[in-house]
C-alpha positions, 0 to 999 in steps of 0.5 A: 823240195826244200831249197838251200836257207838264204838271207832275207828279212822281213819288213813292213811294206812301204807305199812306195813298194806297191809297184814292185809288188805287181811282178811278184803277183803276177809271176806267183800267180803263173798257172793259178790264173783262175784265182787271180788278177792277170792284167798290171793294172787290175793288180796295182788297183788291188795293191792300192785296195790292201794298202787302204784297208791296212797298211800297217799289215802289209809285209815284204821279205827282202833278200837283199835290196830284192823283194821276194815276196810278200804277205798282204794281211788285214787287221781291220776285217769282218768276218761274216762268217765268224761274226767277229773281227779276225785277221783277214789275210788277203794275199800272200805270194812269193816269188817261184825263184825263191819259194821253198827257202821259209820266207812264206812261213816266215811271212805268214808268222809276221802276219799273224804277230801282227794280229795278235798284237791287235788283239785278234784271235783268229786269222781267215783266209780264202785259197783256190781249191785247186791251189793244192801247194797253198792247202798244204802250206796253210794246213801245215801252219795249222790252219783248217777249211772251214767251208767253201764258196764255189772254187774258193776254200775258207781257212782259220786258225786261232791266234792264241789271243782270247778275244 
């Protein structure tokens, strides 16, 4: 169900916006325990992690002076599966108060801006097989599985790029 549009932007995320990422997560993640941190501390350690591994691909949408939700994106990872570098996309939440309104897919569109200005031409993914919304969403957003691990599915789409 299709909310009403708000006003929100996104930004690139600042270290200082690593801490109140943590409630977002956690309240995001509401009923997905499974495919998730659940205690504060082990997912202010993965904050820490994502902002190491690029912290120029970290991005918060701001209705506001309020986080709404965020995209944690990876240009720097190697897909051993690809057998090539690719735009990792580790995490992307938004808060449930505010889903349903674009800022997901505007998330996922700054993202992928972003590995393409990498000079990436795919983006990867991992999602919970039973995280049926995130399917949808990615699929929707032409992503297709490419394989499965356990309880996680494996998601590309090309960037358009040529790499």
């Amino acid at each position: 169900m299709r909310k009403e549009k708000i006003d929100f932007v996104i930004e690139r995320a600042r270290e200082e916006d690593l801490e109140k990422l943590v409630p977002i997560y956690l309240e995001g993640y509401r009923g997905l325990e499974e495919y998730s941190y659940t205690h504060p501390e082990d997912v202010k350690s993965y904050m820490r992690w994502l902002w190491k591994r690029d912290r120029e691909g970290i991005f918060v949408a701001k209705v506001g002076d309020k986080i709404a939700g965020f995209v944690a994106g990876d240009a720097n990872w190697f897909s051993k599966r690809e057998h090539k570098k690719v735009g990792a996309i580790h995490e992307i939440v938004v808060h449930p108060e505010y889903r349903g309104m674009g800022i997901g897919k505007a998330l996922m569109e700054k993202v992928m801006d972003y590995f393409r200005s990498k000079g990436l031409d795919t983006a990867e993914l991992w999602v919970g097989d039973e995280n049926l919304k995130a399917l949808d969403f990615y699929r929707e957003l032409g992503f297709k599985e490419k394989g499965r691990y356990n309880y996680w599915v494996r998601m590309t789409t090309s960037l358009g790029n040529k790499g």
